[in-house]
N, C-alpha and C positions, 0 to 999 in steps of 0.2 A: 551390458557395459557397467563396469564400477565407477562408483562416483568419484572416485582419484583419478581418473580419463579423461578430466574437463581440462579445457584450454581457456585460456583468459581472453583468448583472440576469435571463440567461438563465432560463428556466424547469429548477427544478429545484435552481438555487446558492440563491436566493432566494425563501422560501413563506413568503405568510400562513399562520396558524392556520385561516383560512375556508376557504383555497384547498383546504390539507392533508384535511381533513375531508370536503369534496366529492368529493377529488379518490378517496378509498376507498368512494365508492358507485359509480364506474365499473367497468364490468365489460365485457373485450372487449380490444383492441388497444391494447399502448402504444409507441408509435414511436421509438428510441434513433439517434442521428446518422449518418445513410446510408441509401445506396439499400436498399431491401428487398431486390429480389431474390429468384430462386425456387430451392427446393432440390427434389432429387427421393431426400429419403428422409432417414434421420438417420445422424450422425456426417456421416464425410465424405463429400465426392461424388466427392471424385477425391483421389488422393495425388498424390505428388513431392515434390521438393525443391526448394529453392530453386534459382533459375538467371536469368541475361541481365545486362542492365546496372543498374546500382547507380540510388539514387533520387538519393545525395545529392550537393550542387553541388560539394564539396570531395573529404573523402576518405570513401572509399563501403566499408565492411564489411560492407554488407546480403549480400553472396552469402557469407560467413566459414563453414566450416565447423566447429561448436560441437561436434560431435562431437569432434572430434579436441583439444579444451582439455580440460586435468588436469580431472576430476572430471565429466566429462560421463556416462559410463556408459551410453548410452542402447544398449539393445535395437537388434539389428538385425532384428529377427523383427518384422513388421507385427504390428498389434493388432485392424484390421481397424475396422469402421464400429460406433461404440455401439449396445448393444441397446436397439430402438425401446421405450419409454413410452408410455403415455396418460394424461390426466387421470382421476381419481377422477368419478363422477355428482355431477355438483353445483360441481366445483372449478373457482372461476374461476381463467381463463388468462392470464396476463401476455406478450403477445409483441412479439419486438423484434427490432430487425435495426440490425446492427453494422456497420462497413465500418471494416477499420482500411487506410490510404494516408498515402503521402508527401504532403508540402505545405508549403508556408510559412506561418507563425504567428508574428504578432508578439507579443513577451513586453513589450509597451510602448517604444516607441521604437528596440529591437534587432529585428531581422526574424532567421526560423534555418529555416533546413529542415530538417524530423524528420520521423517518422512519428509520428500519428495518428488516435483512432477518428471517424470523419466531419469532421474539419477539426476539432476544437474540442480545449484542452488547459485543464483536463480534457475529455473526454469527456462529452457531455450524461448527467444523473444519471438512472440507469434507479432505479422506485420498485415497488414492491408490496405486498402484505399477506402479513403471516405465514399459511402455509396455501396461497399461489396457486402455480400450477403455472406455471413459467415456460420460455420457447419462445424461443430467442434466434437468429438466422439470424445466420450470419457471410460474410461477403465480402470474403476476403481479394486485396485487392487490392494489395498491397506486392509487391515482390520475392524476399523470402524466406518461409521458414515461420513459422506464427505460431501460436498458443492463445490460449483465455481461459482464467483461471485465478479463479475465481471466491474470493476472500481471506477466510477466516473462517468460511466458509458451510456448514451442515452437509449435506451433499447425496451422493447414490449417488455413489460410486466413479466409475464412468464416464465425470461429467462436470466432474472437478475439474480435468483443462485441464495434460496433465503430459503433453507426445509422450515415449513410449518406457517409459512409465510406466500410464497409466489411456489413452491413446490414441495415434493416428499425429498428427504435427503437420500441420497446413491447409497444405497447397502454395502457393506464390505464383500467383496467377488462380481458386485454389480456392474451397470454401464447405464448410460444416460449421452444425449443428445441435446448440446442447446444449438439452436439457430436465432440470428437475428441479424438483423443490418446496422450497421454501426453507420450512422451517419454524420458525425461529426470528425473532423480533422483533431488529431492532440495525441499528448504521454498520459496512456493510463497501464493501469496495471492489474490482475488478476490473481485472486486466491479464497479459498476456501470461507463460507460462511456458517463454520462447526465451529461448537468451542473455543479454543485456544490455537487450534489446528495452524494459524495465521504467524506464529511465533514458534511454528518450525519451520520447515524448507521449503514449503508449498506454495509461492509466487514468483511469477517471471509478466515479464514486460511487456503490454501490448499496445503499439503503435498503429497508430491509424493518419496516415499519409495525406495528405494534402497536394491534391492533382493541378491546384492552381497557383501554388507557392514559388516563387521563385526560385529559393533555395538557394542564396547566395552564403556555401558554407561547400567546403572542401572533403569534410567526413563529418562522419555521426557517430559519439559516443554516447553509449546506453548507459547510465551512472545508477547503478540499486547500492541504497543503504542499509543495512539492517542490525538491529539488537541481536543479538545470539547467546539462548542457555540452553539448549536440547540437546542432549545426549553427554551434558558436562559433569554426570552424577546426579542432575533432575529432570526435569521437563517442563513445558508449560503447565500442565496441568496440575504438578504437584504444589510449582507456584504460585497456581490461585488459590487451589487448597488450604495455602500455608496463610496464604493474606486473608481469605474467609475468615480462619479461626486462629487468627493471629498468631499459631505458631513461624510466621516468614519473616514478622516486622522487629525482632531482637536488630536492636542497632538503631533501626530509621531513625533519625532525624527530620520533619517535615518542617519546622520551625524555620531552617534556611535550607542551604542548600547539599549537605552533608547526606548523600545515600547510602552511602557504605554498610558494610556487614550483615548484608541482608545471608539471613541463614536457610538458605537455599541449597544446599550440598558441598562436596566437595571438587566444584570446578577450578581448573587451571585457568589462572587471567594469563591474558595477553596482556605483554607491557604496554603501560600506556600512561600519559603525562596522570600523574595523582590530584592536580589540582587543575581545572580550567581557569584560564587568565578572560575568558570570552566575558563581553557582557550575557548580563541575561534578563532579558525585559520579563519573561512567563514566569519568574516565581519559584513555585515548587512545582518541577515540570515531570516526575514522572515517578514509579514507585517503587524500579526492580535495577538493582545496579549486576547490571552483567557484564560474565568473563570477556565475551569477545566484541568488537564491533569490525563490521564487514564493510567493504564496495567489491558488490560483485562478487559474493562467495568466498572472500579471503580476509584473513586477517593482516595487519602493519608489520607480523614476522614473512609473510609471503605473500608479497602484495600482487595485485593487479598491475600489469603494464600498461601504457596508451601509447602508440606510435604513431610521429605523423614526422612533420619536415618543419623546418623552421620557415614563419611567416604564412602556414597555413589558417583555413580560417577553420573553423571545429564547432558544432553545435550539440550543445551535453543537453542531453534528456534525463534530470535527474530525478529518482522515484525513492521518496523513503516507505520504504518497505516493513519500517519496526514497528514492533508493536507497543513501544514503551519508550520511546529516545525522539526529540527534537534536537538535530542537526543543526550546525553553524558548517555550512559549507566554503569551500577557497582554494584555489588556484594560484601555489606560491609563486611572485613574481608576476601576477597577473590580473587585469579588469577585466570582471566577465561583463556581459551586458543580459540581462535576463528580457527574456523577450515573450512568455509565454507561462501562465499561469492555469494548470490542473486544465491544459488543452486551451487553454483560451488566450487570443494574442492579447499583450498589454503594450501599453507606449514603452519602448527600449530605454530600458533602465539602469545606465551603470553601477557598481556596484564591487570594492573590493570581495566581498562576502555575500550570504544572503541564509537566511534563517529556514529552515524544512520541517514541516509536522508531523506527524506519522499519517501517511494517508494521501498526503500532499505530492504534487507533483510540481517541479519548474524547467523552461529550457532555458540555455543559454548560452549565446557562443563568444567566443574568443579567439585570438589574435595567437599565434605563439609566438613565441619565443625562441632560443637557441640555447638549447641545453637541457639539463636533467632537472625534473619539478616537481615538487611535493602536491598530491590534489588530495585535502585533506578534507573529512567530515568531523568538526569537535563537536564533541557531546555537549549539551547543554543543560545545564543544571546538575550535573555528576561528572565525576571524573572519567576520563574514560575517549577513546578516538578512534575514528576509520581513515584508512590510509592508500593510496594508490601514488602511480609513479605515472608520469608525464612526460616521453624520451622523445628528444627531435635533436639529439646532438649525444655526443662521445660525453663522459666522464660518470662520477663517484653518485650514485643514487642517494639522495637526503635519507638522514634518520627520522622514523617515525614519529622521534618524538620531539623533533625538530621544530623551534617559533617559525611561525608564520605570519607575517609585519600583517597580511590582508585581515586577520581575524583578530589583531590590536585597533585596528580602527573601526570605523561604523560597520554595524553590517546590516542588513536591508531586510525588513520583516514586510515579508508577502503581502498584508494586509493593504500595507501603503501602497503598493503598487497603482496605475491606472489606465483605465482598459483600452483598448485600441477601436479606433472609429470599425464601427457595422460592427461591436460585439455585444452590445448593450442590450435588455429586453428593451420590445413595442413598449413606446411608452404608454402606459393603461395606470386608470388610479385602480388600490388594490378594492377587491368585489367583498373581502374578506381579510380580518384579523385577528392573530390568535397568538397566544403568550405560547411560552418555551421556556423552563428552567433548566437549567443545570444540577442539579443536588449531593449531597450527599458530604462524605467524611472519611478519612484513614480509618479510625479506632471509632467503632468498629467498622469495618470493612464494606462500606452499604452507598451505592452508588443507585440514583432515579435521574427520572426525569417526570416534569410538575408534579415532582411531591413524592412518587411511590415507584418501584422498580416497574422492569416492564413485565407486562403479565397481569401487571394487578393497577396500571397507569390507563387511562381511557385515550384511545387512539385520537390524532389529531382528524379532522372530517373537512374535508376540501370540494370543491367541484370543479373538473376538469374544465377546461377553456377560460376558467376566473383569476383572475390574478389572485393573488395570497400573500398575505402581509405575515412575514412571522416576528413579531418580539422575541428575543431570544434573549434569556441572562442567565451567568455562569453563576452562581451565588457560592461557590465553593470556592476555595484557598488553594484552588489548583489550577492550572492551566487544562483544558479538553479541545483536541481537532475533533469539532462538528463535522459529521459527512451525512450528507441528504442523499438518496439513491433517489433514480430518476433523474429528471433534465436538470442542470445544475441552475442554481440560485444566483439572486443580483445584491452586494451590496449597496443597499439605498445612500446612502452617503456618497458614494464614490463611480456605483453602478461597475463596478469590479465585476467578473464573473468568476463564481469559484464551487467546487461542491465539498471542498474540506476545507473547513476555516479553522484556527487556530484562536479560542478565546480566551483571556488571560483570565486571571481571576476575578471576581466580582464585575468582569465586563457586561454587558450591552450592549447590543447590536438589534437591527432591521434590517431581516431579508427579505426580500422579494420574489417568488417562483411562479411560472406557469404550470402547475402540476400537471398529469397525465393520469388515465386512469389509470386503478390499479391499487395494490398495497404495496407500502414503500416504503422502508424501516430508516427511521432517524438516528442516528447513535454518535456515542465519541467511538474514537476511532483508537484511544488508548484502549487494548484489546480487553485488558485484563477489568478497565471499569465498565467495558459494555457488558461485559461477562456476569459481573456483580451485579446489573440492572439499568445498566444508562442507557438503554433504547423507549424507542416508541414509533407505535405503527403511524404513518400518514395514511388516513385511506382517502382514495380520491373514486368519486363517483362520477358517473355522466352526466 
């Protein structure tokens, strides 16, 4: 299948309420984008590394050696094939077979060759029930190494999708195997934990159903945001390249809010307003001003459609996807009411707008209306917009770059949110406490955490069952989405539940986590500063 075959109505962006409720009496196989393929055992079936000729038409980073970038730290000691699983008596089995490949995908009128999972950007949305044991077959057929990195999901160690970390990465021609039970209900999302890999086409949506939800919502729209430069005349990886050794930053501005002319190639922008009118509580919120911004694989010249009936009720699972872009999301003509934070219910929170981090996830539903509606994502902190169309009535589709009154007034940053009774940890006082920085600088290009990139930063040391107190402070002039892998954290203030936070600059924050064993990577979730070195291991002992 070519990636110009994708429908915007694909199974899985777009479900009835009927369809959804059917769809958790199946029991048995569920099929995700690509050949199946046979495995002969779990983890991997073969190692290596990446090697041969590059996929892409221009310039080709896929063979790049990531080990050797500041903050990589990766183990040179195999970790060898995860230990084999089964299902529980009785547990149904969700399985699915993955194929991420090079391809061309048109993002609306612009054609790019990237890499993605079976041809489609997103990724068809793999679904299941809190409780199912899921079986995921991989077939890496790209040129270099690759992971799934399964985002937010609470799941054994083994198969959270880290080479050199919880596993060896999948070899280019390889295949691999994760299993694990997803036990928790929420909008999480899945992609690759290589490189830059993250800021091409390699995530799609994964939902995990709630058997005891009521579900008082008519349909369900899957909302993915994303930044887009691959295959525009650069790539990610030429990008960090450029920001390493400061040939990318001709232009920046970090002083305010001016990103422009980042000298990254010769990509084609999509129109899009040149100025945001949005407030912007984060600052200087990111570092790469790119051609296109997405919902759902399209750009504002060929947008996504959503169809429903007017007076439906509608529940959006929105996932930003980018690796460099914080969202101001909105619903022209309309109140959302946000009900749900990075899987976690919170007290229903009206809301013309609401603020998105990269990593972050929110639901929320809404009322319609009667007629034709702009459902926009404004970039924040840069110029720049994602755009979708909202049909429950006959007439003229808004322009893209049309004001939207919901993103002139307040709009609602995540943090504030709070959490909905029975989502809270046991309350325990913490057994343990330990600081967390943020660090680092643009010029030059050098992104830690306490003190020193990762690799060369001494791992945080936990014990599983103890509570753990983290101090966290951002001490940089930049805004970082925090994400903890493993069971997500409590803000002590609030007792929020969230596993990607959004910290402004020179913030501070206390979290709270019940850790698990295992090793469990800390990072910002801006791709390009983990890349430079803003990780750090948790290890948690028994």
């Amino acid at each position: 299948m070519s990636f110009s075959q994708f429908s915007t109505r694909r199974s899985g962006l777009v479900v009835s309420r009927r369809a959804l409720l059917g769809g958790l009496t199946v029991v048995g196989a569920t099929a995700l984008a690509g050949c199946s393929g046979s495995h002969s055992g779990h983890g991997a079936e073969a190692g290596g590394s990446a090697s041969g000729a590059g996929d892409m038409a221009s310039m080709d980073h896929s063979t790049m050696d990531h080990s050797t970038m500041p903050g990589s730290g990766a183990p040179s000691a195999s970790l060898g094939p995860a230990p084999a699983i089964s299902p529980s008596p009785g547990q149904r089995v969700v399985e699915a077979s993955l194929t991420p490949k090079a391809g061309v995908w048109d993002l609306g009128g612009a054609e790019v060759q990237t890499w993605a999972y079976g041809g489609e950007v997103p990724g068809v949305t793999l679904r299941a029930t809190a409780g199912d044991f899921l079986r995921v077959n991989v077939d890496n057929q790209l040129s270099a190494d690759t992971s799934v990195h399964w985002h937010g999901v609470r799941l054994r160690n083994a198969a959270d999708g880290v080479p050199g970390l919880t596993q060896d990465a999948i070899g280019a021609g390889h295949k691999y195997v994760y299993e694990f039970t997803a036990p928790d209900p929420g909008t999480y999302f899945f992609h690759p934990h290589v490189g830059t890999q993250l800021d091409r086409g390699l995530y799609a949506p994964l939902i995990i159903e709630d058997p005891d939800e009521p579900g008082a919502y008519d349909a369900e729209w899957v909302v993915v945001l994303d930044d887009w430069i691959d295959g525009t005349g650069t790539d990610p990886d030429a990008v960090l390249a450029g920001l390493l050794d400061g040939s990318g930053m001709a232009g920046m501005d970090h002083s305010g809010m001016d990103h422009g002319s980042m000298g990254h190639g010769s990509a084609t922008t999509t129109p899009a307003p040149s100025v945001s009118t949005i407030a912007n509580p984060y600052g200087d919120a990111g570092d790469v001003q790119y051609p296109h911004y997405l919902i759902n694989g399209k750009t504002p010249t060929a947008p996504t459609t959503f169809e429903a009936k007017p007076g439906q009720r509608v529940r959006l699972r929105v996932i930003n996807a980018g690796a460099d872009t914080i969202f101001a999301l909105a619903l022209g003509g309309h109140r959302l009411t946000v009900t749900h934070s990075d899987g976690h219910a919170v007290e229903p929170t009206e809301a013309g707008a609401f603020y998105i981090g990269m990593g972050e996830r929110f639901d929320a539903t809404v009322t319609l209306g009667s007629g034709v509606f702009p459902l926009v994502a404004q970039v924040v902190g840069k110029p720049g917009r994602a755009f979708a169309i909202v049909r429950t009535g006959t007439g003229s589709a808004p322009s893209p770059d049309a004001p939207v009154a919901e993103l002139a007034g307040p709009v609602l940053e995540g943090a504030a949110l709070k959490p909905a009774a029975g989502t809270r940890l046991p309350t325990k006082a913490p057994a343990a406490t330990l600081d967390l920085t943020l660090d680092g600088q643009m010029m030059p290009y050098a992104w830690s955490m306490n003190g020193k990139p990762f690799g060369e930063n001494a791992p945080l040391v936990a014990t599983a069952g103890e509570r753990l107190r983290l101090n966290v402070k951002n001490t940089t002039t930049m805004v970082h989405p925090l994400h903890l892998h493993g069971p997500a954290f409590e803000l002590v203030d609030s007792g929020l539940r969230k596993d990607t936070l959004l910290l402004k600059p020179m913030e501070s924050r206390q979290i709270d986590l019940d850790p698990e064993v295992g090793e469990w990577m800390v990072h910002c979730h801006n791709v390009y500063h983990g890349e430079a070195g803003m990780m750090i291991t948790l290890s948690v002992k028994a």
